[in-house]
C-alpha positions in Angstrom: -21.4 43.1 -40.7 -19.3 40.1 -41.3 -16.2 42.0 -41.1 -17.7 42.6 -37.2 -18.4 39.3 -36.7 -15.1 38.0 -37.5 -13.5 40.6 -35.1 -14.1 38.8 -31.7 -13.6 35.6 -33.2 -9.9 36.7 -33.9 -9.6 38.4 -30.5 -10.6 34.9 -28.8 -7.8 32.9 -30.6 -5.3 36.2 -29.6 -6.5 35.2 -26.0 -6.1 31.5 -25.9 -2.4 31.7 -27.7 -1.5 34.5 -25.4 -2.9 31.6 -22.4 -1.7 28.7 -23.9 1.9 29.1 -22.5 0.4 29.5 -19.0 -1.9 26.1 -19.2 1.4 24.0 -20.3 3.4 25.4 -17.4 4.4 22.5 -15.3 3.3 22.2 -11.9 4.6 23.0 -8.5 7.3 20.4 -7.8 6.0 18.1 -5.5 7.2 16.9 -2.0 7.2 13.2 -0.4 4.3 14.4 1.8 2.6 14.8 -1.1 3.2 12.1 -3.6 2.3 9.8 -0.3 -0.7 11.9 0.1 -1.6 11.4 -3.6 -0.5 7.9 -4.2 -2.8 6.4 -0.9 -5.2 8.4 -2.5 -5.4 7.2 -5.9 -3.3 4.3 -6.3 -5.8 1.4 -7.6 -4.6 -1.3 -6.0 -4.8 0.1 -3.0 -8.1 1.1 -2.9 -8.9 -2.1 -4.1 -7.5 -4.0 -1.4 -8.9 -1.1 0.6 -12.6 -2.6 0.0 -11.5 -6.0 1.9 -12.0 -4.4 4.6 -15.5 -2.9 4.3 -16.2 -6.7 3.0 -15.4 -7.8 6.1 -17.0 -5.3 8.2 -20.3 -6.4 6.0 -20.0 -9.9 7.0 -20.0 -8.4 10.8 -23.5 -7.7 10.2 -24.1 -11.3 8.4 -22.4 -12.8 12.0 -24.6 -11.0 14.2 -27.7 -12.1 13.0 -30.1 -14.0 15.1 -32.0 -17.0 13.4 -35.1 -16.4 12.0 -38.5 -17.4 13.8 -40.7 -19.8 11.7 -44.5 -19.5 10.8 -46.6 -21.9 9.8 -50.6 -22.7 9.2 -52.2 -26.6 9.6 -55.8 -26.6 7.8 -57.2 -30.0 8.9 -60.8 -31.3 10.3 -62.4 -32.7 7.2 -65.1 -35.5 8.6 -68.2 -37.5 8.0 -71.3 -35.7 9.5 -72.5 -38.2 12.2 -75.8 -39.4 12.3 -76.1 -38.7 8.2 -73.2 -40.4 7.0 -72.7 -37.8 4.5 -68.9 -36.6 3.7 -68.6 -32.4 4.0 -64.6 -31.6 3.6 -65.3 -28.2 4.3 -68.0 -28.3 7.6 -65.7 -29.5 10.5 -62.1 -27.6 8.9 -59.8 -25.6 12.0 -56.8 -23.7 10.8 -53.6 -24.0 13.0 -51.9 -21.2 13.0 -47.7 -21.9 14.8 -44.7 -20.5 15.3 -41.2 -21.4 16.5 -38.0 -20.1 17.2 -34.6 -21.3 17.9 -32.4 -20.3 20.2 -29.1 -20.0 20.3 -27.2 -21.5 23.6 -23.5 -21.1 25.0 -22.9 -17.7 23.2 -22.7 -19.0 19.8 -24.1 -15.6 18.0 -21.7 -13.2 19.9 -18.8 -15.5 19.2 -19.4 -15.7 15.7 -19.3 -11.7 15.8 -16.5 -11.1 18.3 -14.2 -13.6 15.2 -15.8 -11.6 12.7 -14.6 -8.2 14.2 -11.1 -10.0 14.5 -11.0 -10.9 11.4 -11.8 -7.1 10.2 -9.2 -6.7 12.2 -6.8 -9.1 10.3 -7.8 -7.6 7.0 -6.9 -4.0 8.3 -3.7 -5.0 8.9 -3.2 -7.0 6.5 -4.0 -3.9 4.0 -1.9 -1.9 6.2 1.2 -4.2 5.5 0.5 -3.9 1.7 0.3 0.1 2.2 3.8 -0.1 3.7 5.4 -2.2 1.3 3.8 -0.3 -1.8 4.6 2.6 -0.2 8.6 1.6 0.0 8.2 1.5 -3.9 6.9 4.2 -4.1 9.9 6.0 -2.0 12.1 3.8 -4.4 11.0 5.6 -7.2 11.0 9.2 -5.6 14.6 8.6 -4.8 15.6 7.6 -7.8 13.6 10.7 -9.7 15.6 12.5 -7.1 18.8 11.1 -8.2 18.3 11.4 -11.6 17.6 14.8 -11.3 20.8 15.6 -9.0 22.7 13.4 -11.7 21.4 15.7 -14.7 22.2 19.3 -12.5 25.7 17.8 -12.6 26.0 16.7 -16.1 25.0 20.2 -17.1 27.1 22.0 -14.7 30.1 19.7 -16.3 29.5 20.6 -19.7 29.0 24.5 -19.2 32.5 24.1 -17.1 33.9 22.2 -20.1 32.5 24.5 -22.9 34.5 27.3 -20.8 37.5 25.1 -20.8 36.8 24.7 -24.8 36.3 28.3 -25.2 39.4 28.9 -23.6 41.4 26.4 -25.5 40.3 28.2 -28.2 41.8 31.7 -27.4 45.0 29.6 -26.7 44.9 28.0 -29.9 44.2 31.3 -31.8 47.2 32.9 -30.4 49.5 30.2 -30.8 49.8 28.9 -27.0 48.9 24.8 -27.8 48.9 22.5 -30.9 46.1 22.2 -33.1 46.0 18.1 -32.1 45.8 19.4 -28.5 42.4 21.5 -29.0 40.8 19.1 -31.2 41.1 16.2 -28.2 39.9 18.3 -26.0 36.6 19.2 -28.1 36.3 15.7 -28.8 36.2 15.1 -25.1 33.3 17.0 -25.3 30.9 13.7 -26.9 31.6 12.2 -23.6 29.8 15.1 -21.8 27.3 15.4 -24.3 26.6 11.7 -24.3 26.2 11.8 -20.3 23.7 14.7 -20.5 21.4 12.9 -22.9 21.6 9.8 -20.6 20.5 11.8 -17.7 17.6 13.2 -19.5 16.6 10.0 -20.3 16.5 8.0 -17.0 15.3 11.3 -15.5 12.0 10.9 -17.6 11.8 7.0 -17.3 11.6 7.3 -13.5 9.1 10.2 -13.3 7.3 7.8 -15.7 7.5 4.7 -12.7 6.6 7.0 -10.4 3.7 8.6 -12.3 2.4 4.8 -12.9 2.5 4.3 -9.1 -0.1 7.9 -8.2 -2.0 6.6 -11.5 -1.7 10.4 -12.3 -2.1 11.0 -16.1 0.1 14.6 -16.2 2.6 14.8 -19.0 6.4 14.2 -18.0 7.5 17.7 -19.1 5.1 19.3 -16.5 5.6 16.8 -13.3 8.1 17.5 -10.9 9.6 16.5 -7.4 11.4 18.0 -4.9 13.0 17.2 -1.9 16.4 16.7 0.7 19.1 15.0 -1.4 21.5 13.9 1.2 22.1 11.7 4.3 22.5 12.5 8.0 25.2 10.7 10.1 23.5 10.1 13.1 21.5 6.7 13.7 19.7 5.7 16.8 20.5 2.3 17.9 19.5 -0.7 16.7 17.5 -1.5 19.7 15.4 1.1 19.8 14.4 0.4 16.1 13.5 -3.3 17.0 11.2 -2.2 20.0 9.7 0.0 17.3 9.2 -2.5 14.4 7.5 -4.8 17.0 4.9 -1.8 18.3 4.4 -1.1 14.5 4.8 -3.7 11.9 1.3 -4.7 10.6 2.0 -7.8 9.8 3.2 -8.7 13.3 0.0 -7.2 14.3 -1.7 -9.7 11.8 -0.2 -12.7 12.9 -1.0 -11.8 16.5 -5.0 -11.2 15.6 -4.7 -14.0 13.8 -3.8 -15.6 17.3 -6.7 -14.4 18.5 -9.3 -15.3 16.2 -8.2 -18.9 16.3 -8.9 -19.0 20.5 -12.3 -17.4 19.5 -13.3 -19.6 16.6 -11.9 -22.6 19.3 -14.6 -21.4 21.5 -17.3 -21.3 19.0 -16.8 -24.7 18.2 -17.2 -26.0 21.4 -20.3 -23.6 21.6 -21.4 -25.1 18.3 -21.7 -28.8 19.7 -23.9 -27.9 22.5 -27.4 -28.6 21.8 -29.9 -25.8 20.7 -33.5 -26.1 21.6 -36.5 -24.5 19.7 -39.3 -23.3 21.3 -42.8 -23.5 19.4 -46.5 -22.3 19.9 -49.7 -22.9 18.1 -53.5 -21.8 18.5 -56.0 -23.8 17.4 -59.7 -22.8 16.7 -62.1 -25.5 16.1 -65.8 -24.5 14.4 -66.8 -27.7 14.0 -70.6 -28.3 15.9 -71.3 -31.9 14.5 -69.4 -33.7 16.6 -71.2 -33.7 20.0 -67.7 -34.6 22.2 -66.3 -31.1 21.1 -66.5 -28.7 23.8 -63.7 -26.2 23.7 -63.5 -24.5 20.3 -60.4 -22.7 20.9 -57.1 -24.4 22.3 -53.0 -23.3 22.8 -50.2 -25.5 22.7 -46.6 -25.3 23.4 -43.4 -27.7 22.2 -39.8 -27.7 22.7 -37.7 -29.4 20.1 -34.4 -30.7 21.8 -31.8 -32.6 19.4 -29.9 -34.8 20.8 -26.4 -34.4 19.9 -25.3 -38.5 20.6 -23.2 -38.6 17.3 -22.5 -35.1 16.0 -20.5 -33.2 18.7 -19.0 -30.7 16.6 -15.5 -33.1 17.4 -14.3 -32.1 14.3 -13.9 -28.3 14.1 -13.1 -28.3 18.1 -10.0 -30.7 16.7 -9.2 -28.5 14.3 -9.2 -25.1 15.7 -7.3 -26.2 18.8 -4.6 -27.1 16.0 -5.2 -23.7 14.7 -4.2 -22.1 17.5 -0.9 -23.8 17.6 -0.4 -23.0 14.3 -1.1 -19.6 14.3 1.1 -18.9 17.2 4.4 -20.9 15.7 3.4 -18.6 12.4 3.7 -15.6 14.9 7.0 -17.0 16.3 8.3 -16.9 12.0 7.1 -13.7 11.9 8.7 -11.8 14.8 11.8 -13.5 13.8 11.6 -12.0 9.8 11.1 -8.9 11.6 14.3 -8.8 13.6 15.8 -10.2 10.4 13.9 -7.3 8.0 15.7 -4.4 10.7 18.7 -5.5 11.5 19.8 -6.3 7.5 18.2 -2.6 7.1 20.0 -1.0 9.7 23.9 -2.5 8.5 23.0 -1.4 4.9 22.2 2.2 6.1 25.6 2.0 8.5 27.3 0.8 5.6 26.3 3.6 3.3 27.2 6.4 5.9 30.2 4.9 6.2 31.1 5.2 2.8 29.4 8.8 2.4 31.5 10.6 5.2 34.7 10.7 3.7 33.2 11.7 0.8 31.8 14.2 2.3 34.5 15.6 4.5 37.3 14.9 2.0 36.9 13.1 -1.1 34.7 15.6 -3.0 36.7 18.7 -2.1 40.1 17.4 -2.8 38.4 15.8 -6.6 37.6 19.5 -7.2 41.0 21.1 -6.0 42.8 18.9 -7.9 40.4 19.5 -11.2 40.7 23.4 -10.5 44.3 22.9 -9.9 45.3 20.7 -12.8 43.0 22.7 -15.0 45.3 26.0 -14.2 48.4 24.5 -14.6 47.7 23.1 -17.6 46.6 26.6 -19.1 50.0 27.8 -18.0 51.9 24.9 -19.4 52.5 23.6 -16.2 50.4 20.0 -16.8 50.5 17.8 -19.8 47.0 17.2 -21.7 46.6 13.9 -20.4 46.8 15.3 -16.9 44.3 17.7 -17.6 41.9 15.1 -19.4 42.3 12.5 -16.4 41.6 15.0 -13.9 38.4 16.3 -15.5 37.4 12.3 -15.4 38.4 11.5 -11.9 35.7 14.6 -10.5 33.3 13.6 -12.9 33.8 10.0 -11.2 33.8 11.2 -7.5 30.5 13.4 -8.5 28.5 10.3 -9.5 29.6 7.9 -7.2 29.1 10.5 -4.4 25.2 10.9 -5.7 24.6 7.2 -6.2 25.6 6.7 -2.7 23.3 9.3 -1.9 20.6 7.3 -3.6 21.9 4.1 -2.5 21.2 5.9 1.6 18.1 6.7 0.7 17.2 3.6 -0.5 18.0 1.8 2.1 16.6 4.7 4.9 13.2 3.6 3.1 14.2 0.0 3.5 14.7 1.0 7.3 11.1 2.1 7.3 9.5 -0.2 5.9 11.0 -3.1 7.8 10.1 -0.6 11.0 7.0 -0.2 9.4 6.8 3.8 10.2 9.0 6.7 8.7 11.4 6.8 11.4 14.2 8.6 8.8 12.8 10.9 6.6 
């Protein structure tokens, strides 16, 4: 019986060993699409400023409240009893029941709402604007995963090709073709590769790290993974039509422009707040009192109207300083739009500059670093090339291959910086 018992219990580890290797493998590689999609979707800080806005959109409701009416009850009538001149508090006592209301003149309550809806309007942009720069960070980081991850194909590509080259010395050594002082520079040459591949490892890990920080996703290094278009395209629209775009799409621009607008409403509300408000009252009054012989009607209504009169307190000072307001949120307007010309035309000569420097790379420089590596690397096999040759032409393509990818990365970098100073992906 126990020997049964401890049967399945041994089949059940089998089966979780056996799946063990399928839980840790690492996940489908992920495309920009969807980091974005993950990172506006988790990202703390961004949902955090996120709930500005539905503050705001609360204190809608708060702005579109009407005043409350006011109830009140007047007990009164205590009296001498005529004729006995004996004092009964509680024989001649009427209740006064009232009840008043103020109302709001000149527009004041829909106002105060239409400045609340422009400033949930602010707010949206204004979280807008922070989605777009945390969201230029965020490319940062996938670019430079990218590029760490292009570096590290090419470190490992280089040291297979040099462990052939090594292998090969070998042979050559063996039968007597090169010196022994020969093949034991070129193995040592083989640190340098070595030393690069751990490197690449390294800042391959640190920024799926940063970028893992960014989607506050908790998945282990090993198993996170990005993918995506490493390389540039050499066309560019011109920079025109990405300063009529920036100024359709920048959020902030859209801010400062609300922000515009709010100040001309809360203007208005301030004049609307020094007009005077009356409030309108009404009270019924029953009156059970039968010792006093004048009393005839037991039963009376009244109305009031309560009108302040606004001889000191005009409201001067806000209508002062939101007139002020509006000047100042319209020269703030004037800063922005010119940062934003600024922010896309510094974008734009950095992404000229780096496609500049990528074409001849492109259409010359990388093909000629690997003829001339192929080419020394032959010669030298056949004795045609010294050692030295052969050692600086395995440097010089390992130089043009790195350069070329961090100007790669450095176009990237700055077709994100295009972005966000246009405030939409216009290069992908």
């Amino acid at each position: 019986m126990n020997e049964f018992l401890r049967f399945p219990s041994t089949a059940a580890v089998a089966a979780l060993l056996a799946l063990a290797p399928v839980c840790l493998e690492a996940q489908p590689a992920l495309t920009w699409d969807q980091v974005r999609a993950r990172f506006e979707a988790n990202n703390p800080a961004l949902r955090a400023d996120a709930d500005n806005v539905d503050e705001m959109r609360a204190e809608e409701i708060t702005a579109d409240l009407r005043p409350n009416p006011q109830f009140g009850v007047t007990v009164d009538g205590t009296q001498i009893v005529p004729n006995k001149g004996v004092w009964e508090p509680l024989k001649g006592t009427f209740e006064v029941p009232s009840i008043s209301y103020l109302h709001e003149r000149d527009h004041k309550r829909e106002l105060r709402l239409q400045s609340a809806q422009q400033g949930t309007q602010i707010t949206q942009s204004q979280h807008e604007d922070l989605d777009r720069t945390m969201v230029f960070a965020l490319r940062s980081a996938f670019v430079q995963t990218l590029e760490a991850k292009d570096v590290l194909d090419m470190a490992r590509a280089d040291l297979d090709y040099y462990d052939h080259i090594i292998a090969i010395s070998r042979d050559r050594l063996h039968a007597g073709d090169i010196a022994q002082i020969d093949f034991d520079r070129i193995e040592l040459l083989r640190v340098q590769y070595e030393s690069e591949l751990e490197t690449a490892i390294v800042n391959l890990r640190t920024a799926k790290i940063q970028l893992l920080q960014l989607l506050n996703d908790q998945t282990p290094v090993a198993q996170f993974d990005v993918t995506g278009p490493f390389d540039f395209s050499n066309t560019l629209q011109p920079l025109a039509s990405f300063r009529q775009i920036a100024l359709a799409n920048r959020p902030d621009l859209q801010a400062a422009l609300q922000t515009i607008q709010q100040s001309e409403t809360n203007h208005k509300l301030a004049v609307a707040n020094g007009s005077t408000d009356p409030t309108f009252g009404a009270w019924y009054t029953y009156n059970s009192s039968t010792n006093n012989p004048q009393t005839v009607d037991s039963q009376t209504l009244g109305l009031s109207v309560d009108i302040p009169l606004r001889v000191f307190d005009r409201n001067q000072g806000e209508k002062q300083r939101t007139q002020i307001d509006i000047d100042r949120s319209q020269e703030a307007s004037q800063a922005v739009r010119a940062q934003v010309f600024s922010d896309v035309d510094t974008a734009y000569a950095e992404v000229e500059s780096n496609i500049a420097l990528l074409q001849p790379y492109k259409d010359q420089y990388n093909a000629e670093a690997l003829h001339v590596r192929d080419t020394v690397t032959y010669s030298y096999q056949h004795g045609g090339a010294s050692l030295m040759d052969f050692l600086n032409a395995q440097s010089d393509f390992r130089q043009v291959q790195l350069a070329y990818a961090q100007l790669i990365g450095a176009y990237l970098t700055a077709a994100a910086q295009l972005n966000l100073a246009v405030g939409r992906e216009v290069i992908p």
